[in-house]
PANU-498196 format. One record per atom (N, C-alpha, C): residue number from 1; x, y, z; atom name. Coordinates in steps of 0.2 Angstrom, whole numbers, m for minus. Layout:
<rs>
(r NUM (X Y Z) 'CA')
...
</rs>
This chain:
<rs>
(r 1 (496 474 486) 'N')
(r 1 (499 472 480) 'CA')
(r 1 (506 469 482) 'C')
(r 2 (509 465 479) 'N')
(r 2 (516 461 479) 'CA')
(r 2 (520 468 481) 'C')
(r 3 (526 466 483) 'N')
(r 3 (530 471 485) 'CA')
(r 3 (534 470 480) 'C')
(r 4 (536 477 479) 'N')
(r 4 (539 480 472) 'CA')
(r 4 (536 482 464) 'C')
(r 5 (529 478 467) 'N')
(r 5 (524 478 461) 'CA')
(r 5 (524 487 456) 'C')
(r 6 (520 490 462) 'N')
(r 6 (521 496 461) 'CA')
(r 6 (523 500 466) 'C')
(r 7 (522 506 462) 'N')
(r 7 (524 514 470) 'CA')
(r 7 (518 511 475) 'C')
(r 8 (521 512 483) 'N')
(r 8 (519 514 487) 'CA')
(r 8 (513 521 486) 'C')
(r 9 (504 518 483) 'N')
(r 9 (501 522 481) 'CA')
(r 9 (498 527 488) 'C')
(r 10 (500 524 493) 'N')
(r 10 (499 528 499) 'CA')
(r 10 (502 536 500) 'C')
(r 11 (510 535 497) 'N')
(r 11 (516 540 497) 'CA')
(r 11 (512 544 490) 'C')
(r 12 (507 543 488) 'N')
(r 12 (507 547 480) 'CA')
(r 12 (501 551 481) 'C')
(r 13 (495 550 487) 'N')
(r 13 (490 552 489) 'CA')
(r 13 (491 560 491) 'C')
(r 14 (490 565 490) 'N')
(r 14 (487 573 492) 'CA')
(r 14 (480 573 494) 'C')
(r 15 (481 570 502) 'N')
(r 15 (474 570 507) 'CA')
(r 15 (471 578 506) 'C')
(r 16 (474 581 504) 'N')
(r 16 (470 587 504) 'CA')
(r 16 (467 590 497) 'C')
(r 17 (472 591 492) 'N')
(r 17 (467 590 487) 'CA')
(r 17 (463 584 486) 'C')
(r 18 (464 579 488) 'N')
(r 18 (462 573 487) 'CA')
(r 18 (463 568 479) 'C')
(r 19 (471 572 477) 'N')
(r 19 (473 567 469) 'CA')
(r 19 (479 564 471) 'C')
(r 20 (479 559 465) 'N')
(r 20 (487 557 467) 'CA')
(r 20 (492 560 462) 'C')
(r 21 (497 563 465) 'N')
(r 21 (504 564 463) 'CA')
(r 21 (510 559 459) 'C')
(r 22 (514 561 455) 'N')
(r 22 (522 559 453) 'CA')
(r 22 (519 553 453) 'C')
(r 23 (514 551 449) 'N')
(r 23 (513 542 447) 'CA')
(r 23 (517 541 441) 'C')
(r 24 (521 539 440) 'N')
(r 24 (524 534 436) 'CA')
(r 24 (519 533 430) 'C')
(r 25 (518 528 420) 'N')
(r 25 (515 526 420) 'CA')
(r 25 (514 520 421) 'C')
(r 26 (520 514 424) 'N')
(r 26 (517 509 427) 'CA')
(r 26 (510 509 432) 'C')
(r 27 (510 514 437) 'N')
(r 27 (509 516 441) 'CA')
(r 27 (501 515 439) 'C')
(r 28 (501 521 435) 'N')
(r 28 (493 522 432) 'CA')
(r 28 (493 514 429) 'C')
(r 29 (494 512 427) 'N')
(r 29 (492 505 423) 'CA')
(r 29 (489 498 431) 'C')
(r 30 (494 501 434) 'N')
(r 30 (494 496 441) 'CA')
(r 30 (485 498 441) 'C')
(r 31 (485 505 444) 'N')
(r 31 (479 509 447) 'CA')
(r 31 (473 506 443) 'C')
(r 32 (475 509 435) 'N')
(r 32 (467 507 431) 'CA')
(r 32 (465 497 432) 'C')
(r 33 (470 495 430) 'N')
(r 33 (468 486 430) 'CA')
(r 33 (466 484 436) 'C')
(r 34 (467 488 442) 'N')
(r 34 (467 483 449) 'CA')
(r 34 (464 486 454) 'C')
(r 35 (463 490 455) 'N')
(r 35 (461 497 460) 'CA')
(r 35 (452 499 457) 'C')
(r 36 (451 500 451) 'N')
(r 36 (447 504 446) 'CA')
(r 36 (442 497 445) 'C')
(r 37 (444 492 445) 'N')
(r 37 (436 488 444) 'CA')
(r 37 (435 485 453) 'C')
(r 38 (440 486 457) 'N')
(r 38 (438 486 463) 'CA')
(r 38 (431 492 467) 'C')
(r 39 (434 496 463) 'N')
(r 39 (428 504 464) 'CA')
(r 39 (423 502 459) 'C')
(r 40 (422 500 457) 'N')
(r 40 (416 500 449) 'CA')
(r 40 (411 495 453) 'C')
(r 41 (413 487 456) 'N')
(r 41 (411 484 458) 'CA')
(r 41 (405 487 464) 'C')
(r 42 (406 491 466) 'N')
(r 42 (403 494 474) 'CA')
(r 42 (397 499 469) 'C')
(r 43 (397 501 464) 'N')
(r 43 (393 505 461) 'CA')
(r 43 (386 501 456) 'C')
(r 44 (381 504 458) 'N')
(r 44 (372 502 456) 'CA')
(r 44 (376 497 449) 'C')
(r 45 (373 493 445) 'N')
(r 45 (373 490 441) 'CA')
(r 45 (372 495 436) 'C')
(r 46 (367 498 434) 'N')
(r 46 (364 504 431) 'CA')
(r 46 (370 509 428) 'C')
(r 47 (376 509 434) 'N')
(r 47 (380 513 432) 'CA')
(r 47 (388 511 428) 'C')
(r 48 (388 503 433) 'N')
(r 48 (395 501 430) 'CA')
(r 48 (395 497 424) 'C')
(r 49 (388 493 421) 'N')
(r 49 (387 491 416) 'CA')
(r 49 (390 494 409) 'C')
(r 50 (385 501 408) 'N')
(r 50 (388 504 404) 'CA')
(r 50 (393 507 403) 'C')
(r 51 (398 509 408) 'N')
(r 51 (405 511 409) 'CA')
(r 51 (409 505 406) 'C')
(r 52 (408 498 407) 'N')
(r 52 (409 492 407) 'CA')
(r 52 (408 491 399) 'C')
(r 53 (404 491 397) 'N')
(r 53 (403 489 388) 'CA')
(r 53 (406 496 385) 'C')
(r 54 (406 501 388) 'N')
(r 54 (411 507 383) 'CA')
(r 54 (417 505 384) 'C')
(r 55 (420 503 388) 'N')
(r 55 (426 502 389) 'CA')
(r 55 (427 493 385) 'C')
(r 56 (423 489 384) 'N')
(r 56 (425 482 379) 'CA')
(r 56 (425 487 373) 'C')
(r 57 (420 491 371) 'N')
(r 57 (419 494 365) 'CA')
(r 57 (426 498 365) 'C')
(r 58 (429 502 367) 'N')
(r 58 (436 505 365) 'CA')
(r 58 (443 500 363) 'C')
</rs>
């Protein structure tokens, strides 16, 4: 991401529980738009379709 864009989502990472921390809502907004359909992408067609038209649908 551009620098300055958002947090360093590295620094927000809890490698052990495995959640992220102290995100901002910029932050979550960065995350959902940019990051979230990069992870959907890699997922069966089967599964991201429909997650895909519930979310046009909301």
């Amino acid at each position: 991401m551009p620098e300055g864009y958002a947090s360093n989502l590295g620094k927000r990472a809890d490698m052990n529980e495995g959640k992220l921390i102290g995100m901002k809502s910029h932050d979550c907004h960065v995350f959902m738009e940019t990051l979230i359909p990069i992870a959907f992408s890699h997922l069966p067609e089967r599964i991201w379709k429909p997650i895909t038209e519930m979310s046009l649908f909301f």
